[in-house]
PADODREN-974797 format. One record per residue (C-alpha): x, y negated, z negated. Coordinates in steps of 0.02 Angstrom, whole numbers, padded with zeros to 5 digits, always signed. Layout:
! PADODREN-974797
XYZ
...
This chain:
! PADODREN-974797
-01448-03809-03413
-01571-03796-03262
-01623-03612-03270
-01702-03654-03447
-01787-03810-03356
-01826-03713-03197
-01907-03566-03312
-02034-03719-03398
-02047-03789-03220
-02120-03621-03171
-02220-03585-03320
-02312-03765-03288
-02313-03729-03097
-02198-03890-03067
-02110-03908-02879
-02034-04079-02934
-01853-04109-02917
-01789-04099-03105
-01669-04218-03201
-01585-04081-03318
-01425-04049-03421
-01439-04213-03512
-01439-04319-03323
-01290-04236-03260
-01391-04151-03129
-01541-04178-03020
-01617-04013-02952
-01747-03959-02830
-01800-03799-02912
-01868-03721-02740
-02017-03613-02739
-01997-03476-02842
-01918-03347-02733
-01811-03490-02649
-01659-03563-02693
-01630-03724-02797
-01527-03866-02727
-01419-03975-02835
-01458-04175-02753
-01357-04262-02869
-01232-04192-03017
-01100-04274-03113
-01020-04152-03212
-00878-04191-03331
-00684-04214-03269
-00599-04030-03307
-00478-04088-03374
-00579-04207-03479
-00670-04034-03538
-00528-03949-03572
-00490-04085-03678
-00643-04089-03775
-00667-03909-03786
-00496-03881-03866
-00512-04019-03983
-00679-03967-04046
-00626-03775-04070
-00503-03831-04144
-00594-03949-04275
-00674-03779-04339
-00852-03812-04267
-00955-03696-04138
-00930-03745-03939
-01049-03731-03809
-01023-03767-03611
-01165-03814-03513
-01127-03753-03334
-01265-03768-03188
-01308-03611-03185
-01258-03513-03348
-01217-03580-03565
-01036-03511-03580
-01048-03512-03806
-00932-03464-03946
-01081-03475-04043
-01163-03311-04100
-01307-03375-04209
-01407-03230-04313
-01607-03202-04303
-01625-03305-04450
-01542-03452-04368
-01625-03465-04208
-01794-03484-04276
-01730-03607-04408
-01644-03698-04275
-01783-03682-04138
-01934-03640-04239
-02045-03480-04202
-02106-03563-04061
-01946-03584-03960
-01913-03402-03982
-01964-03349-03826
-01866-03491-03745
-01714-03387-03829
-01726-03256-03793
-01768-03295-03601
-01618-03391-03594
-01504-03240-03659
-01466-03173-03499
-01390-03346-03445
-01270-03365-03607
-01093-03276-03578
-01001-03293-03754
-00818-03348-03751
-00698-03344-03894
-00641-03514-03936
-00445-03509-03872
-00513-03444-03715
-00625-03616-03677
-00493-03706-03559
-00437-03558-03451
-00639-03527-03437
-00673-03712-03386
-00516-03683-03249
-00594-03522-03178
-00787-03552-03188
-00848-03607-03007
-00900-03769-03089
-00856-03903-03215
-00977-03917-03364
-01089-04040-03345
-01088-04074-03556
-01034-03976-03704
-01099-03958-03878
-01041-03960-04045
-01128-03829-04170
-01107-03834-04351
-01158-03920-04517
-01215-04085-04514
-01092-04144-04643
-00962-04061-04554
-00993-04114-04382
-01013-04323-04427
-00816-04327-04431
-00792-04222-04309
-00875-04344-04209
-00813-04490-04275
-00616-04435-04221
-00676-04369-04059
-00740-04537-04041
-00590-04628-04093
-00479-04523-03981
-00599-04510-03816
-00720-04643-03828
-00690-04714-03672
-00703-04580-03566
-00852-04474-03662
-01052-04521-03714
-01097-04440-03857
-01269-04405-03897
-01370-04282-04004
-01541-04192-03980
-01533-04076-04138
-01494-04137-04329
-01355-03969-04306
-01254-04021-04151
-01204-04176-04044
-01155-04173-03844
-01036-04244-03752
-01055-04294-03584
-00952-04406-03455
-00950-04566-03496
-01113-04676-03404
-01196-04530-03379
-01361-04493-03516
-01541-04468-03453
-01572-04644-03404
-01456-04618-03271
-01515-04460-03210
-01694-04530-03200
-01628-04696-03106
-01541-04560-02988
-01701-04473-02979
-01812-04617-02969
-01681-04676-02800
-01716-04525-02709
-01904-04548-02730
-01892-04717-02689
-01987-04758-02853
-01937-04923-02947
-01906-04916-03124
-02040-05013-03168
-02169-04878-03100
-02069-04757-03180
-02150-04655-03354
-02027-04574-03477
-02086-04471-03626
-01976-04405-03779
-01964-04408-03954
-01742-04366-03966
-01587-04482-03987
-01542-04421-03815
-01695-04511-03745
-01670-04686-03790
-01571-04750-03650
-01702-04656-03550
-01860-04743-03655
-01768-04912-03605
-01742-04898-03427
-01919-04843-03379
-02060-04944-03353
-02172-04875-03477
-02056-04802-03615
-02159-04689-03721
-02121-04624-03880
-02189-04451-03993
-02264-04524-04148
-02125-04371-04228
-01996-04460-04171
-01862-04571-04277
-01889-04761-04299
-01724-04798-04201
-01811-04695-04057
-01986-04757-04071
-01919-04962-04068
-01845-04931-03884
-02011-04849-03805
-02152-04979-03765
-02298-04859-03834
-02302-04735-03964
-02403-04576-03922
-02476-04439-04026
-02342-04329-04104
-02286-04135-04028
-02410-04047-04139
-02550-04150-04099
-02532-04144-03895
-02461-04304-03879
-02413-04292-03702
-02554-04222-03648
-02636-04366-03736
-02550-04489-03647
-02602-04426-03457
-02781-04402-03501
-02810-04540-03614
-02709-04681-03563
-02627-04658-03391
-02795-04574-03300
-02893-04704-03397
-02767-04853-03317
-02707-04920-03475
-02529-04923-03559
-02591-04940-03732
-02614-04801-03844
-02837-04796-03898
């Protein structure tokens, strides 16, 4: 969703053009009393979201749209489950982001998807874990070809048009700048970013994330709590290396 990226963007001081909602979108956030401008988006089919929105409400778990601009959510998580899901330290992301979230009950998802000014670019599943694996599974089974499913929480999976993830968002991005791939730097630590850790040039990988994520990346940095980003510019990029001291 790009006014939670635009809002880190800020808070860093970033005039980049953005790869956000999972690489559905690449945005030039503006200054910060301009305008952003969308220069690439591949949002999902509406009827395709439809689809998937009706079959997941249906399956009993919480569904979340991911428009451009807004979250449209039958999820109404308590207090107690934010910070479990988000930690203390993603509070304030929250609760900055609550303006943007318009909640929806579930029979109401496809007429929402046909009136909203925009398709969703991906939607999320919300619910158990144990729950949610067959969801997934007959999702799968009845969509696969047309969907990419992905997950960045142990809580939820996405869905997204099929081809599109974050490796093709940064190749989109990478285009525009006229960068090739193999000058291109990707950080993360998720499931969501291993298609990304592939395609750049230097994949790196947070020394918190899982094994499956850490064998596509070409380096493993310092983990979240330790600053491993950070890490990585000052200590190996600036110092012209691409091998972790």
């Amino acid at each position: 969703m790009f006014p939670s990226a635009r809002l880190i963007a800020r808070t860093l001081g970033l005039r980049s053009p953005l790869v956000v909602s999972d690489g559905a979108f690449v945005v030039d956030p503006g200054s910060p009393a301009g305008r952003p401008s969308v220069l690439h988006a591949h949002p999902m089919d509406r009827d395709l979201a439809r689809e998937v929105a009706a079959f997941l409400a249906g399956a009993g778990v919480a569904v979340v749209l991911h428009f451009a601009d807004h979250l449209a959510s039958t999820y109404r998580p308590s207090w107690r489950q934010v910070v479990r899901s988000l930690g203390r330290g993603g509070l304030w992301h929250y609760l900055a982001m609550r303006p943007h979230v318009r909640h929806v009950a579930p029979a109401e998802l496809p007429r929402y998807i046909d009136v909203a000014p925009g398709a969703p670019a991906k939607i999320s599943a919300i619910g158990r874990e144990e729950h949610l694996r067959p969801v997934q599974q007959a999702l799968l089974a009845r969509l696969g070809g047309y969907v990419h499913v992905t997950h960045s929480a142990a809580r939820s999976f996405d869905v997204l048009p099929a081809g599109v993830s974050k490796a093709s968002g940064l190749a989109r991005l990478a285009a525009l700048l006229g960068v090739p791939p193999e000058e291109v730097v990707a950080v993360g630590d998720n499931d969501n970013d291993r298609e990304m850790l592939r395609f750049a040039g230097l994949g790196v990988a947070m020394a918190n994330a899982s094994e499956d994520v850490r064998r596509c990346a070409r380096l493993v940095t310092r983990s979240n709590d330790e600053d491993g980003v950070a890490h990585l510019i000052e200590e190996v990029l600036l110092a012209g290396g691409t091998e972790a001291p």
